[in-house]
C-alpha positions in Angstrom: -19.5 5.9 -10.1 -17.2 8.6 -9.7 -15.0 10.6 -6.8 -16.3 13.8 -6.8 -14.0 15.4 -4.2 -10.7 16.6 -6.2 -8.5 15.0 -3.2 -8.8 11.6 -3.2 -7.6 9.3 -1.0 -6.2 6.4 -3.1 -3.2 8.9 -4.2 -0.2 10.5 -2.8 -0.7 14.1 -3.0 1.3 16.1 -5.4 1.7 12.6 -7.6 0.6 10.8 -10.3 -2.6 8.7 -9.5 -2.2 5.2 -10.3 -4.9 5.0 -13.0 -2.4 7.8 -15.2 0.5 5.4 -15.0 1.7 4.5 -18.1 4.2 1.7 -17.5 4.1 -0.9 -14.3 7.3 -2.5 -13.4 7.9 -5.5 -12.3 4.3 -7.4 -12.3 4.6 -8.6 -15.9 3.9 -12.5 -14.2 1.1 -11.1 -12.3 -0.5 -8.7 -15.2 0.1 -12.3 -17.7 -1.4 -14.2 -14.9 -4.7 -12.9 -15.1 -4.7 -11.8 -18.9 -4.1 -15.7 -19.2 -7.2 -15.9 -16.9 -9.1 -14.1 -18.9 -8.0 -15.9 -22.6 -9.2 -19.5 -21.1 -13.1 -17.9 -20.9 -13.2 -19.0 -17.2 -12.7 -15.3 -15.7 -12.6 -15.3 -11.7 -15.5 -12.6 -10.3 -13.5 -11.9 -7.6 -9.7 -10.6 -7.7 -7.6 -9.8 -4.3 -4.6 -8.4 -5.4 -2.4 -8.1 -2.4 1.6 -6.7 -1.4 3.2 -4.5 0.0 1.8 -0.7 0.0 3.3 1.2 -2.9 4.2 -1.5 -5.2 1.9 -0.9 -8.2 -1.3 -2.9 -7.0 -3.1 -0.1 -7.9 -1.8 0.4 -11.3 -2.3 -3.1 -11.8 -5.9 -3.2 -11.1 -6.6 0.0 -13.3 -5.1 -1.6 -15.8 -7.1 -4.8 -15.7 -10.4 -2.4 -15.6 -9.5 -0.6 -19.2 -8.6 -4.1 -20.5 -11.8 -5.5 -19.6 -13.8 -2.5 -20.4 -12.4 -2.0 -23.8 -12.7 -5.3 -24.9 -15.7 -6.2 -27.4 -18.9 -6.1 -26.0 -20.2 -9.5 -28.3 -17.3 -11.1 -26.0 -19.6 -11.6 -23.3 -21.4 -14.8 -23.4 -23.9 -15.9 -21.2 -22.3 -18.9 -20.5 -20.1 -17.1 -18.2 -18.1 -13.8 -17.7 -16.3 -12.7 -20.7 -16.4 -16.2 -22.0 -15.7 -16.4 -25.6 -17.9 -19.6 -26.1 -17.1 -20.5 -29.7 -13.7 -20.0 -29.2 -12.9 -17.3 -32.1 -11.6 -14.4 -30.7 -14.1 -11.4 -30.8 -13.8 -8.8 -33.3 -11.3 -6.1 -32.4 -12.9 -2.4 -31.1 -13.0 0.5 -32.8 -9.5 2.3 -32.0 -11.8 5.6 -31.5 -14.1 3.8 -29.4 -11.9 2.3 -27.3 -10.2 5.3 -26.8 -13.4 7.5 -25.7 -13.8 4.3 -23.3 -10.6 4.7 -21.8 -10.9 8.6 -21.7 -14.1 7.4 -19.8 -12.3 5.3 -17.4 -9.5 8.0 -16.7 -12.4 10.6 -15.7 -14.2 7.9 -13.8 -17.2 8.8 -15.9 -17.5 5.3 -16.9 -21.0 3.6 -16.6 -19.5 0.0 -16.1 -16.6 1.1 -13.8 -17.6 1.8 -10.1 -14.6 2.5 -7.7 -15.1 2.4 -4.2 -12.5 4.7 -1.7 -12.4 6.3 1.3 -14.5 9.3 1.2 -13.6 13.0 2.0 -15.2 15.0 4.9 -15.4 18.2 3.9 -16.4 19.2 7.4 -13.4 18.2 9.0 -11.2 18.6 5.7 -9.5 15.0 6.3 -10.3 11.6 4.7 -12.7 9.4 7.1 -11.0 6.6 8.4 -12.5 3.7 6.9 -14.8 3.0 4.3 -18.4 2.7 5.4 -21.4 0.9 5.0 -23.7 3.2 3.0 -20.8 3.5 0.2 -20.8 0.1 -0.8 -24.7 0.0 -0.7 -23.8 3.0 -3.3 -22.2 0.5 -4.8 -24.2 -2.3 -5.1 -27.2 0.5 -6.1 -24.6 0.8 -9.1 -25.0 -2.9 -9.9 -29.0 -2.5 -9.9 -28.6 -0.4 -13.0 -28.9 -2.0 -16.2 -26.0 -0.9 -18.5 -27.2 0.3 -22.2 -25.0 -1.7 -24.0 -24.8 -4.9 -22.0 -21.1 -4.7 -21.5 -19.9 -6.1 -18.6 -18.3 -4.2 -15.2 -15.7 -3.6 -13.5 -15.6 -2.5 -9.5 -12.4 -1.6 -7.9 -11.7 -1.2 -4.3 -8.8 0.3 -2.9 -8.4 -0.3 -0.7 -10.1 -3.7 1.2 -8.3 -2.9 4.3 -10.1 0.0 4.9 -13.4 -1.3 4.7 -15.7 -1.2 8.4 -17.0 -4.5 9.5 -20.6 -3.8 8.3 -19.3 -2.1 5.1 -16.9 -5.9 5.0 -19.8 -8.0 5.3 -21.8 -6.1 3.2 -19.4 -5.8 0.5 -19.4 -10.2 1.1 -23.1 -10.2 0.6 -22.4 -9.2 -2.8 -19.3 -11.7 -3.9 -21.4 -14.4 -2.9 -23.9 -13.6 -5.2 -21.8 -11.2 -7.6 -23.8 -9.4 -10.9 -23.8 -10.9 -13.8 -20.6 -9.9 -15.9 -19.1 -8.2 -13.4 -15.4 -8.4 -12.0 -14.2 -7.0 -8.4 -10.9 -5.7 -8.0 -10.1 -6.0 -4.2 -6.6 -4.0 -3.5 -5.2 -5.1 0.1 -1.7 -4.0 1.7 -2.6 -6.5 4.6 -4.8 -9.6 3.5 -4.8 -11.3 7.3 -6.7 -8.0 8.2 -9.6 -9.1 5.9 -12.4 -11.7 6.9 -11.5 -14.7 5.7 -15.0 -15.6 3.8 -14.1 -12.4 1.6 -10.8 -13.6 1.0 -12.1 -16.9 0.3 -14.5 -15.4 -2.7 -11.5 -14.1 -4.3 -8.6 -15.5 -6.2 -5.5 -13.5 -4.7 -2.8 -12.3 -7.3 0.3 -11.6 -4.9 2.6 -8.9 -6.5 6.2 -9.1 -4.6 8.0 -5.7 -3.2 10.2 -4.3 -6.6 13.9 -4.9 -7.6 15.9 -1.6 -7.2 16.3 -1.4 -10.7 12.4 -1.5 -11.0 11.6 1.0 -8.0 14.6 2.9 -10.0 12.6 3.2 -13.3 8.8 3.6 -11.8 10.4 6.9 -9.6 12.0 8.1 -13.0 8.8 7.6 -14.6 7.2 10.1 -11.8 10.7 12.0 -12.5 12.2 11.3 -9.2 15.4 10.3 -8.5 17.6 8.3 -5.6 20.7 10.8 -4.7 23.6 8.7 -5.6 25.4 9.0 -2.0 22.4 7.5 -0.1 21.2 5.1 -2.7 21.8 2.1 0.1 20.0 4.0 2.3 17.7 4.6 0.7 17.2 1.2 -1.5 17.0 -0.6 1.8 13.9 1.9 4.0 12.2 2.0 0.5 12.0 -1.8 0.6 10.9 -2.3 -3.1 8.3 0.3 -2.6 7.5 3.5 -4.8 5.0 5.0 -2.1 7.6 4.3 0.8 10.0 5.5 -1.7 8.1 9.1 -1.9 7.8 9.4 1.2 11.7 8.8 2.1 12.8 11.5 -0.4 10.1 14.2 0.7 11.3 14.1 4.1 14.5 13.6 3.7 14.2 9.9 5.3 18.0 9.7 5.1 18.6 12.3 7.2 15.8 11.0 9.4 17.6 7.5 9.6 20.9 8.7 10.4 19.8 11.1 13.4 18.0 7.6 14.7 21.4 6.2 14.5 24.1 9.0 15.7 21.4 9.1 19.1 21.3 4.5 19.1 25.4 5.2 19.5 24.9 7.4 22.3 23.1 4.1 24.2 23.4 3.0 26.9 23.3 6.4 28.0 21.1 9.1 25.8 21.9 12.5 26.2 18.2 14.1 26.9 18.6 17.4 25.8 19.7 16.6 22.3 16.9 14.2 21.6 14.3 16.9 23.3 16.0 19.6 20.9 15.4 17.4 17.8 12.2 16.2 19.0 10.8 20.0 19.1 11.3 19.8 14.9 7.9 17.5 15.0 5.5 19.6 16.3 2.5 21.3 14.4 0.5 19.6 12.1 2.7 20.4 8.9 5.0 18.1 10.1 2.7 15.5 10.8 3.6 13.3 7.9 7.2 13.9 9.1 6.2 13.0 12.5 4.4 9.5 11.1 7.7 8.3 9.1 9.9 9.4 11.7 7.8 6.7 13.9 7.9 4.1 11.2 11.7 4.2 11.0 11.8 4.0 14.7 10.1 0.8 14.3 12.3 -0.5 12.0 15.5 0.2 13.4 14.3 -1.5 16.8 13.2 -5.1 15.0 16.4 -4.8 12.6 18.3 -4.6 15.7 16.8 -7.6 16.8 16.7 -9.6 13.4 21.0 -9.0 12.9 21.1 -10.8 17.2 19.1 -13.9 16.0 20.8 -13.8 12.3 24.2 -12.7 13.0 26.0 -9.4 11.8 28.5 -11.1 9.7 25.4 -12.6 7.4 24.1 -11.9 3.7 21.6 -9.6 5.1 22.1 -6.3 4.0 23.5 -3.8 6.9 24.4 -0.5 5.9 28.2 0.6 7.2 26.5 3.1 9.8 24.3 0.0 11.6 26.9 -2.8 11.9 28.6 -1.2 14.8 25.7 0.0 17.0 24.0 -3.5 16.3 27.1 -5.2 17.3 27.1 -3.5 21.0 23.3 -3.5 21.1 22.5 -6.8 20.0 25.3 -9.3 20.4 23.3 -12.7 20.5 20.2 -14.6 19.9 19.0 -14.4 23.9 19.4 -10.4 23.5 17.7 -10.4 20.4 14.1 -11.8 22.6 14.1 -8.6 24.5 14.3 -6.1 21.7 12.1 -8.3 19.5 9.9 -7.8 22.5 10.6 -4.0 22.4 9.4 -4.0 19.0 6.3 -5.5 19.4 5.3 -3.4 22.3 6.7 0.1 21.0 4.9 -0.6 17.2 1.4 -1.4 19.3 2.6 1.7 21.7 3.6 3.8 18.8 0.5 3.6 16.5 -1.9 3.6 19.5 -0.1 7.3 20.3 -1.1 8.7 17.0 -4.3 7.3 16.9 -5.4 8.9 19.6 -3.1 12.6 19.1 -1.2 12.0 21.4 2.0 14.8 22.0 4.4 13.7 19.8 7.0 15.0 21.8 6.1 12.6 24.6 5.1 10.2 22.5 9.1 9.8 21.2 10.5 10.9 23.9 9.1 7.4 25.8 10.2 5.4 22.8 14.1 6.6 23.3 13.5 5.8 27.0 12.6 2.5 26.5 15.6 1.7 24.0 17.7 2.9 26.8 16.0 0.5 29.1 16.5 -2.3 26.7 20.0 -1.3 26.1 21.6 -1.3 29.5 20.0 -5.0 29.7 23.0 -6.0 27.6 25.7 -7.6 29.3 
């Protein structure tokens, strides 16, 4: 099964998609984890392989498919999936046949790979928001066809999050009674969003968020770099993340971060017409992405107000030189703390409800600020 849109929706645009990437850092536990899996001849159908967003779950699983696809095809026993029953290892493949296989896999020509993603709408030029029903009937129409060479398959979702209720429990229908010889490769930002009898038919491999000298060397491998003088900055909003990482440096997140804070020192009284001025730069849809980090970092700066109150500023949590002062005025104990880890709750509901539904984003930050200033002249 292939993608035949040229946008597609498991990549950041103007990168790399996962499936090119040559090295993954920082998984080698997880990536052994499952190869050792696979070496014991009792091979899981069924693999969720969960973490943050951006971390190199997607790499991981792409790399799992051209390992199982390229391996020989007298490897599959029917005894089980890819269970070497006499325990000799299988002849190695052809070096030229394993590398049309893999040429295969990169064009997503493959007959034994099926990846399931959400779809473009050419209509409406945007990627739907979930993943429906009908594509993973699509998919399981792609199990119903007999592969000429009896190799096994590979399906690869990316991600499980986005599947619809109907398109979930359809998708269930099928690891309860998976193909023969076939492995799924579930990829999940957010796990507790899933069912739980989905997550129950898979065995979850948990990748953690990425050292900074491993988020270093996977953004120089896409040839981006962390300017030196905001490299804290930076290394903490990334949070061990290459597609938060991305994201930061396109839009200059920095910058972005900063502006949050100079306007936080302004509390417990804002100055409007600054914070209307800067809000202006948001509008239009070219700035949308702009718009949607802007909100995420408003988000965070609200509960990492509220984590320094309960944890206390003088702790081994990292706070960057800029942030220890305002959180000092703003959050100066545990029983402040409640009310802006309430504030967070209800502004990250409020927040993502407002771009769900378009609203202005004007208003929509605007509020936010006025609520911090509520919260603020709380403090005593």
């Amino acid at each position: 099964m292939t993608e035949n849109n040229l946008i597609l929706s498991d990549q950041i645009t103007g990168y790399p998609h996962p499936k090119v990437t040559e090295t993954l850092f920082g998984h080698d536990f997880s990536e052994q984890e499952f190869i050792n899996c696979y070496k014991s001849g009792k091979l899981h159908h069924g693999w969720l392989i969960t973490g943050a967003k951006g971390i190199g779950k997607a790499t991981l699983a792409w790399r799992i498919a051209k390992f199982l696809l390229t391996q020989p095809i007298d490897s599959i026993q029917t005894n089980g999936l890819l269970d070497i029953s006499d325990g000799k290892k299988p002849n190695k493949l052809d070096e030229h046949l394993k590398n049309t296989i893999t040429a295969r896999i990169m064009a997503e020509s493959e007959p034994r790979l099926a990846v399931l993603r959400k779809s473009f709408d050419e209509k409406r030029k945007t990627f739907r928001s979930s993943i429906q029903v009908d594509e993973v009937r699509q998919l399981n129409n792609f199990f119903s066809l007999s592969v000429s060479d009896g190799g096994g398959r590979v399906a690869i979702i990316d991600c499980a999050d986005d599947l619809n209720i109907n398109a979930a429990n359809a998708l269930l229908k099928t690891l309860e009674e998976p193909p023969k010889n076939t492995v799924f490769l579930l990829i999940s930002h957010n796990p507790q969003s899933l069912i739980p009898t989905i997550k129950s038919r898979c065995r979850e491999l948990r990748l953690s968020n990425l050292t900074e000298s491993n988020l270093i060397s996977a953004l120089r491998q896409i040839n981006l770099t962390i300017p030196e003088n905001d490299s804290e900055i930076y290394s903490l909003l990334g949070s061990g993340s290459v597609g938060n990482s991305i994201r930061l440096l396109e839009h200059d997140g920095a910058g972005l971060y900063r502006t949050i804070l100079s306007f936080l020192n302004q509390l417990p009284n804002l100055n409007g017409f600054e914070i209307e001025k800067f809000v202006g730069t948001f509008t239009g849809t070219k700035n949308s992405s702009r718009l949607e980090l802007f909100i995420e970092l408003l988000n965070i700066v609200i509960a990492r107000i509220s984590k320094s109150g309960i944890i206390g500023h003088s702790s081994a949590e990292k706070i960057l030189k800029d942030e220890k002062e305002i959180f000092e005025k703003l959050c100066p104990n545990p029983a402040i703390a409640k009310k802006w880890a309430e504030l967070a709750q209800t502004q990250s509901e409020n927040l993502k409800h407002g771009l769900a539904v378009n609203l202005d984003p004007g208003s929509l930050i605007l509020d936010t600020f006025f609520r911090i200033e509520d919260c603020a002249k709380t403090v005593r």
